[in-house]
Backbone as ProteinMPNN parsed JSONL, in Angstrom:
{"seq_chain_A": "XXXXXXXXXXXXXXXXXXXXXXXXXXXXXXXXXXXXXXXXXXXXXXXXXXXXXXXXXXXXXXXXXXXXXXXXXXXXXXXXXXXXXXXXXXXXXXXXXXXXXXXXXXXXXXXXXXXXXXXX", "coords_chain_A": {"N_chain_A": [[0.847, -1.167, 0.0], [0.933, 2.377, -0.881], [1.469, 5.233, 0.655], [-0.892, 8.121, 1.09], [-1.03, 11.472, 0.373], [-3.852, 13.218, 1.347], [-4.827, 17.02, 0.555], [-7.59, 18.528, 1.618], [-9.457, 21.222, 0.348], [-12.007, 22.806, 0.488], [-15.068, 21.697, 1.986], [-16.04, 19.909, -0.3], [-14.399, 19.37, -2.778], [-11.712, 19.212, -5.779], [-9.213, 17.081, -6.024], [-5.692, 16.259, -6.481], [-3.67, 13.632, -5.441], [-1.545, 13.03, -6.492], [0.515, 10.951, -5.949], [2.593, 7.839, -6.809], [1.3, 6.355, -8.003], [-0.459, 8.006, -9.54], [-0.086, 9.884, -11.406], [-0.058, 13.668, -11.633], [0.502, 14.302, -14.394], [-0.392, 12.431, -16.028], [-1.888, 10.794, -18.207], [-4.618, 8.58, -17.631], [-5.429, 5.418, -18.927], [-7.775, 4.168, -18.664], [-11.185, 4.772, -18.196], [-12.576, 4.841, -14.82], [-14.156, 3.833, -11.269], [-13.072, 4.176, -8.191], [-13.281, 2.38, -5.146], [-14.506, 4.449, -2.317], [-12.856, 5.768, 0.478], [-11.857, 6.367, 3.61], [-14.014, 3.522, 3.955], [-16.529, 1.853, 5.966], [-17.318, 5.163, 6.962], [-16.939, 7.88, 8.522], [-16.663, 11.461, 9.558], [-16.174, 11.732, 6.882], [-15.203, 10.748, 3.194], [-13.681, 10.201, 1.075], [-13.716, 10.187, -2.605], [-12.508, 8.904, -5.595], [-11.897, 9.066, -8.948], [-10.634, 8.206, -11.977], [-10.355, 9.871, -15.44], [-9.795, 9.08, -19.081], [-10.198, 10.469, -21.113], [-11.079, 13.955, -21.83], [-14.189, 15.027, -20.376], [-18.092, 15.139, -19.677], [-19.088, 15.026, -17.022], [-20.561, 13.998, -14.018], [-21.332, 13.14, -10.973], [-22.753, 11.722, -8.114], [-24.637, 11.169, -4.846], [-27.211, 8.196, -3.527], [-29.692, 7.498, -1.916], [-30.716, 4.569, -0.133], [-33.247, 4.061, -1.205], [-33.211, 5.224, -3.584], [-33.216, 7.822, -3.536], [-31.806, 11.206, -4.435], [-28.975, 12.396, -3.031], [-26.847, 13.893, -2.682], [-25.039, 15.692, -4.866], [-21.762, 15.864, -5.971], [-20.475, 16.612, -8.128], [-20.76, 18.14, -11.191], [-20.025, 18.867, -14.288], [-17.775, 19.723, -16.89], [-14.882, 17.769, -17.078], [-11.217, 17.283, -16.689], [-9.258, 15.233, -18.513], [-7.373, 12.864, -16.661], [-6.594, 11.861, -13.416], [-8.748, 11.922, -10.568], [-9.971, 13.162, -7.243], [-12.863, 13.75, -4.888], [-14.274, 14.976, -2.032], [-16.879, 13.296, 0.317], [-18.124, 15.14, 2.51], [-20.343, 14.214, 4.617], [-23.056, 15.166, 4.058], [-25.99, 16.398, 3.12], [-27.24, 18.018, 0.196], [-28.73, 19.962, 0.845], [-27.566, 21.056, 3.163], [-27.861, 19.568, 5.246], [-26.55, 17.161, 8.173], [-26.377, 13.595, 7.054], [-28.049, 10.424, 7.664], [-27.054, 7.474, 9.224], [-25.898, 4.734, 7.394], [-26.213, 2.563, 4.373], [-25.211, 3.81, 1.06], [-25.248, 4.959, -2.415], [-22.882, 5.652, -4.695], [-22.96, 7.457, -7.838], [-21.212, 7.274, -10.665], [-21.212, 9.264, -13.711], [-19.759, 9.153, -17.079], [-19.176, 10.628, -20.276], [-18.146, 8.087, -21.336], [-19.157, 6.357, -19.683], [-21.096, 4.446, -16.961], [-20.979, 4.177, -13.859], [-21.263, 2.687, -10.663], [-21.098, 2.248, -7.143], [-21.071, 1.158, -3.63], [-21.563, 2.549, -0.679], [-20.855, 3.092, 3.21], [-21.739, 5.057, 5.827], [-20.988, 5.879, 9.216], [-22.472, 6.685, 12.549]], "CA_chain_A": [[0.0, 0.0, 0.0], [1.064, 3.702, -1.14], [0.584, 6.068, 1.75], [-1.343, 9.099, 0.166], [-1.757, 12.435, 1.394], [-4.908, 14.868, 0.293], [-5.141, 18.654, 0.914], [-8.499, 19.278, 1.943], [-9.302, 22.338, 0.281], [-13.276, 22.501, 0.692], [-15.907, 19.975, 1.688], [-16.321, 18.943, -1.618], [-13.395, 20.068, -3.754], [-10.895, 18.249, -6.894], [-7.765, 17.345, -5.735], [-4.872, 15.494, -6.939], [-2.73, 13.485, -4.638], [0.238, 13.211, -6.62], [1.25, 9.66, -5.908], [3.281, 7.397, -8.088], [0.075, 5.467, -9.266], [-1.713, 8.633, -10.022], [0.904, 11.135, -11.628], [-0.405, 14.335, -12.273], [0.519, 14.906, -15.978], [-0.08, 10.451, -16.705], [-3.572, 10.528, -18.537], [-4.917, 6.751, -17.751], [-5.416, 4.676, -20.016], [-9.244, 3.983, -18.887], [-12.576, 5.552, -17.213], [-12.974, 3.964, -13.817], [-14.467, 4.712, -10.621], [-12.554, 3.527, -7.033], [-14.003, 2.497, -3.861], [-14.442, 5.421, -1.464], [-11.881, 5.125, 1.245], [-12.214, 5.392, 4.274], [-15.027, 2.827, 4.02], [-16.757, 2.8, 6.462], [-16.385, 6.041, 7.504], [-16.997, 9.329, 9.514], [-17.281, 11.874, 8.827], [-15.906, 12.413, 5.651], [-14.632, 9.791, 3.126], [-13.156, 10.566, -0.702], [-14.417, 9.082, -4.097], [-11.818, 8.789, -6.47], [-12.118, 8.328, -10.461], [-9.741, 8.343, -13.601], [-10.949, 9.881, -16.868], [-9.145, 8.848, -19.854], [-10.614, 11.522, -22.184], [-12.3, 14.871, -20.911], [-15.814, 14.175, -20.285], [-19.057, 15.946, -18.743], [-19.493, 14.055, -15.611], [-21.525, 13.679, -12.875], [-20.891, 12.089, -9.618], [-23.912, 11.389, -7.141], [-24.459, 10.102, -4.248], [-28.124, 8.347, -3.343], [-29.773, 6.395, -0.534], [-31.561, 3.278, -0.854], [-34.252, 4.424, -1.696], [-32.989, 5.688, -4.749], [-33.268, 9.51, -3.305], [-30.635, 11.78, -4.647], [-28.753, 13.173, -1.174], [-26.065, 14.845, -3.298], [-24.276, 16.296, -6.045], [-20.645, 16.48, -5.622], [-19.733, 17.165, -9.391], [-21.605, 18.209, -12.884], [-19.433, 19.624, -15.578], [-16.7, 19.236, -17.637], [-13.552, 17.759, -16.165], [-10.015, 16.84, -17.824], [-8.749, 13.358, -18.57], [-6.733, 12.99, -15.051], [-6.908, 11.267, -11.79], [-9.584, 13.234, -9.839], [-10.719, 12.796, -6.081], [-13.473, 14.493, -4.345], [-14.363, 14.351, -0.489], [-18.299, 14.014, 0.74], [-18.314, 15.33, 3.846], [-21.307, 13.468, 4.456], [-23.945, 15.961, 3.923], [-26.987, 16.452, 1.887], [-27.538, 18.799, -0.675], [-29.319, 21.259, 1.88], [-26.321, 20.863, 4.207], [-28.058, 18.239, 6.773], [-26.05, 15.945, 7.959], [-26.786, 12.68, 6.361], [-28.327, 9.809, 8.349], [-26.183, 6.747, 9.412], [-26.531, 3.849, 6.642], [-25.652, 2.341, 3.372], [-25.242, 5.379, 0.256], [-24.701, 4.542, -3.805], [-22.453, 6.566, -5.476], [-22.846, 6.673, -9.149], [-20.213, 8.004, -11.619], [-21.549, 9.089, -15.334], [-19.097, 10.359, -18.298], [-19.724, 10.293, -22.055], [-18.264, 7.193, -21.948], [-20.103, 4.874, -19.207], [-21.881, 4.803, -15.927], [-20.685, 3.353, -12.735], [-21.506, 3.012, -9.255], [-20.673, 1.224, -5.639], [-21.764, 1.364, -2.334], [-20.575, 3.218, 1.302], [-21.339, 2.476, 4.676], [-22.049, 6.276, 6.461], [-21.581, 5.28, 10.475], [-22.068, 7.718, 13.547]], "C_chain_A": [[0.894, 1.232, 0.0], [0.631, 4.626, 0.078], [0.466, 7.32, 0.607], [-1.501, 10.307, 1.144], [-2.509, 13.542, 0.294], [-5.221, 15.955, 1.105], [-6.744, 18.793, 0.318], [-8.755, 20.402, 1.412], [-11.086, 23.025, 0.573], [-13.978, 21.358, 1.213], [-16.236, 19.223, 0.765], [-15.502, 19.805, -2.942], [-12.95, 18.889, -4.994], [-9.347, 18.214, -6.142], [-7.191, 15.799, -6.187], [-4.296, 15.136, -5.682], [-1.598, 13.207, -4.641], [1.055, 12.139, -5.998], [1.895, 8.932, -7.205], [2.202, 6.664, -8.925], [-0.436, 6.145, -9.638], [-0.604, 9.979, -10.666], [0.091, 12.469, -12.352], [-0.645, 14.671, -13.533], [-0.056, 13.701, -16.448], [-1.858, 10.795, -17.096], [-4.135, 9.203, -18.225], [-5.346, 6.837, -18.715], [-7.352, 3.825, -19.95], [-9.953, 4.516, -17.693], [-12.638, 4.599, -16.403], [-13.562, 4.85, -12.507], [-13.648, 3.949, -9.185], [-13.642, 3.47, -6.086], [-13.749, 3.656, -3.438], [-13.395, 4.809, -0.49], [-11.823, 6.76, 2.308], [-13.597, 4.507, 4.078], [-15.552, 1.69, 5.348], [-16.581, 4.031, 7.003], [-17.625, 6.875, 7.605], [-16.33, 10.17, 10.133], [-17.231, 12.475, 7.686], [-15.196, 11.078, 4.992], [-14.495, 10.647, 1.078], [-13.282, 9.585, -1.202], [-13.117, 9.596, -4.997], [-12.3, 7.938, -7.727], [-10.963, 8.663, -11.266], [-11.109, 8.299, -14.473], [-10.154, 9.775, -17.753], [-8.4, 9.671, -20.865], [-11.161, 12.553, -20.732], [-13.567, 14.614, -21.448], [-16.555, 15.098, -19.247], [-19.516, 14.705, -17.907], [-19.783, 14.374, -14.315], [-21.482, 12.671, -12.046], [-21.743, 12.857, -8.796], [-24.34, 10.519, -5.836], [-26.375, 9.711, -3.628], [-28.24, 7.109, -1.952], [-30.394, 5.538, -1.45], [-32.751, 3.332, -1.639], [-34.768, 5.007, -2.909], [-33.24, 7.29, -4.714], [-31.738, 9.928, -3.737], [-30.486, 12.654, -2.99], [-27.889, 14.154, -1.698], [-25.14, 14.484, -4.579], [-22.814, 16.459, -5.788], [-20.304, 17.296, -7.294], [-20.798, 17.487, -10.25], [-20.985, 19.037, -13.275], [-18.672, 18.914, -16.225], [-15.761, 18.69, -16.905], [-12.288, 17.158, -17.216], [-9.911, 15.224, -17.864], [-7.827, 13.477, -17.407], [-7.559, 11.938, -14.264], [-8.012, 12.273, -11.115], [-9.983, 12.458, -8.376], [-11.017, 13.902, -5.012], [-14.202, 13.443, -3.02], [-15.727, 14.965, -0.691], [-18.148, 13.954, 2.006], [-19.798, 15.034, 4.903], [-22.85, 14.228, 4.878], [-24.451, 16.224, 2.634], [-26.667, 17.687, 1.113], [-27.795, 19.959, 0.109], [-28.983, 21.285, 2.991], [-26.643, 20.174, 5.476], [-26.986, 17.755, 6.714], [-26.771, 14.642, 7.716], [-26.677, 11.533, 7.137], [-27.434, 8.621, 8.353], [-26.66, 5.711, 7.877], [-25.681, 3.891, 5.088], [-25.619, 3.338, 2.222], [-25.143, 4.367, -1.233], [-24.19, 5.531, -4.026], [-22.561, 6.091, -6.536], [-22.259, 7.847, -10.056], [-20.635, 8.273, -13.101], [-20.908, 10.115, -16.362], [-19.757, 10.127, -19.416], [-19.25, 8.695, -22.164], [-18.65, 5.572, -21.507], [-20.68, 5.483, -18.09], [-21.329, 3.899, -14.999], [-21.242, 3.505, -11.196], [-21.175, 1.843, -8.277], [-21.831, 2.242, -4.944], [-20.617, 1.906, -1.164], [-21.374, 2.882, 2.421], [-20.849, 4.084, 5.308], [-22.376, 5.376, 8.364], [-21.661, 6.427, 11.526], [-21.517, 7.109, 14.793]], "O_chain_A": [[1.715, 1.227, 0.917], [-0.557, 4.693, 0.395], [1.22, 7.552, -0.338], [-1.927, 10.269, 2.298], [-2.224, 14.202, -0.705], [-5.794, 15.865, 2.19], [-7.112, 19.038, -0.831], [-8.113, 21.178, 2.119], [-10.95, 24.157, 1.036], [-13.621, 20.204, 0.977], [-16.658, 18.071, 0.869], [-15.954, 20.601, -3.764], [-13.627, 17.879, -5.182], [-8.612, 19.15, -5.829], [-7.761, 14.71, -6.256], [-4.279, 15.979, -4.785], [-0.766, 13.083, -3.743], [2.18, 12.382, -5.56], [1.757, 9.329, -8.362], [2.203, 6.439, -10.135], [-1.305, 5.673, -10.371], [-0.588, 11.04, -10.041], [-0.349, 12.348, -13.495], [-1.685, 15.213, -13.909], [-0.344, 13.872, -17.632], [-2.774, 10.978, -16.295], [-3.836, 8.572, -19.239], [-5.656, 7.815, -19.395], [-7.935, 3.193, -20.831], [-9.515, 4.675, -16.554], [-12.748, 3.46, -16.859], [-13.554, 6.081, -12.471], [-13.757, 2.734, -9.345], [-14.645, 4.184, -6.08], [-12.792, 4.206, -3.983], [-13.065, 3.624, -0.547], [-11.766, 7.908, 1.866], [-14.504, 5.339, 4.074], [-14.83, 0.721, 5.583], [-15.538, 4.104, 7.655], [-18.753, 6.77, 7.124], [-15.545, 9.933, 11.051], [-17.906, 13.445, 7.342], [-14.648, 10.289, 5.761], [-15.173, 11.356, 0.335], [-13.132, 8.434, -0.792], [-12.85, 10.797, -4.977], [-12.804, 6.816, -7.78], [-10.378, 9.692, -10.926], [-12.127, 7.608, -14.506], [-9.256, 10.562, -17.453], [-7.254, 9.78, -21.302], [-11.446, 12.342, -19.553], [-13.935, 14.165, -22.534], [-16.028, 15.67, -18.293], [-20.162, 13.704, -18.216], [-19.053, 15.097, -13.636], [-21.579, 11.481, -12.347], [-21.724, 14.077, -8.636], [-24.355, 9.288, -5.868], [-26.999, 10.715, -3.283], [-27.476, 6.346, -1.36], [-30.598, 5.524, -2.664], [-33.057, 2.636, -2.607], [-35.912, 5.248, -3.296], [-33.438, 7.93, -5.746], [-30.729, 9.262, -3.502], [-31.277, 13.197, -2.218], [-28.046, 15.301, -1.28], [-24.719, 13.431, -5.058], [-22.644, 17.534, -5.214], [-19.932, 18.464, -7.403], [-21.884, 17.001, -9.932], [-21.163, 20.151, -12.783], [-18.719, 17.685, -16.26], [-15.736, 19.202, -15.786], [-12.494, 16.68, -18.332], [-10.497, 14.334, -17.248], [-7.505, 14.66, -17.294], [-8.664, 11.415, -14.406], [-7.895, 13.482, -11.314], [-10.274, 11.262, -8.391], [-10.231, 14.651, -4.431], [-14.498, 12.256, -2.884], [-16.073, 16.018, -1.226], [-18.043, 12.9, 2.634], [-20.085, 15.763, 5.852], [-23.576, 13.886, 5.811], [-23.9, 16.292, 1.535], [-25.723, 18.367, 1.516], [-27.047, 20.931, 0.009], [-29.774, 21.488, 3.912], [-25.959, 20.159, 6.5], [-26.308, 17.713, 5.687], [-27.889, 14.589, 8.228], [-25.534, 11.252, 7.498], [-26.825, 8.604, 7.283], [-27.728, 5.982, 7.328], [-24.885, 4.739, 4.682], [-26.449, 4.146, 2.638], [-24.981, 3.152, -1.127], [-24.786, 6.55, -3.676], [-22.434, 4.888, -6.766], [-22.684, 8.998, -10.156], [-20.346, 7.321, -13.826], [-21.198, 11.296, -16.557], [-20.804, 9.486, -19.501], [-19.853, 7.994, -22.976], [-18.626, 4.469, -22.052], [-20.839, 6.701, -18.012], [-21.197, 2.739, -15.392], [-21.607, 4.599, -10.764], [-21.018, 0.676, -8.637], [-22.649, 3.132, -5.175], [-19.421, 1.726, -0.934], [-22.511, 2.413, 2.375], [-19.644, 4.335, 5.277], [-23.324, 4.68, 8.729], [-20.772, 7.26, 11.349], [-21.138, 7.829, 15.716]]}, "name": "protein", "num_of_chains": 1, "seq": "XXXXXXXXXXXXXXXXXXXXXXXXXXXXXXXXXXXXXXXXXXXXXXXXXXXXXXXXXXXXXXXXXXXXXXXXXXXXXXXXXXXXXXXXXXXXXXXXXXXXXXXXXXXXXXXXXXXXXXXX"}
């Protein structure tokens, strides 16, 4: 394991962490989305994706219920490593009840999603 370190810059920012698997300038070579990490976690846990290409994408996170709780991203973004922290709050800055979440990742050129475990 790589120890990583990320600068916080908002509750829900872009940041690079500039490790050897994720090199700033290195475009990957394919669209993916990572587990969140910490998993479980509280109260904050980062989603990491690679885009290949630039792509209008959208990253979401919903309950079971299939409710949208939040928005971290919608726009454009570059081909790059990218990872954004949900500080585990809704849309209308609740905090967000203990329990399982989906995140789901969508560029031009697929759709992905997992699961998180939100604990207090």
């Amino acid at each position: 394991m790589v120890p990583v370190t990320l600068t916080v810059t908002s509750s829900v920012g872009i940041e690079n962490p500039g490790d050897d698997e994720h090199d700033a300038n290195a475009v990957p070579r394919v669209t993916q989305l990572f587990q969140n990490a910490p998993n479980p976690f509280n109260p904050a846990t980062v989603i990491a994706f690679d885009l290949s290409r630039p792509s209008a994408v959208s990253l979401e996170i919903y309950d079971l219920r299939g409710l949208l709780v939040r928005r971290l991203v919608q726009g454009n973004l570059p081909a790059r490593h990218h990872a954004l922290t949900w500080d585990g709050r809704t849309d209308s800055g609740q905090q967000a009840p203990s329990g399982t979440y989906l995140y789901r990742l969508r560029s031009d050129e697929m759709t992905f999603s997992k699961s998180m475990l939100l604990l207090k």
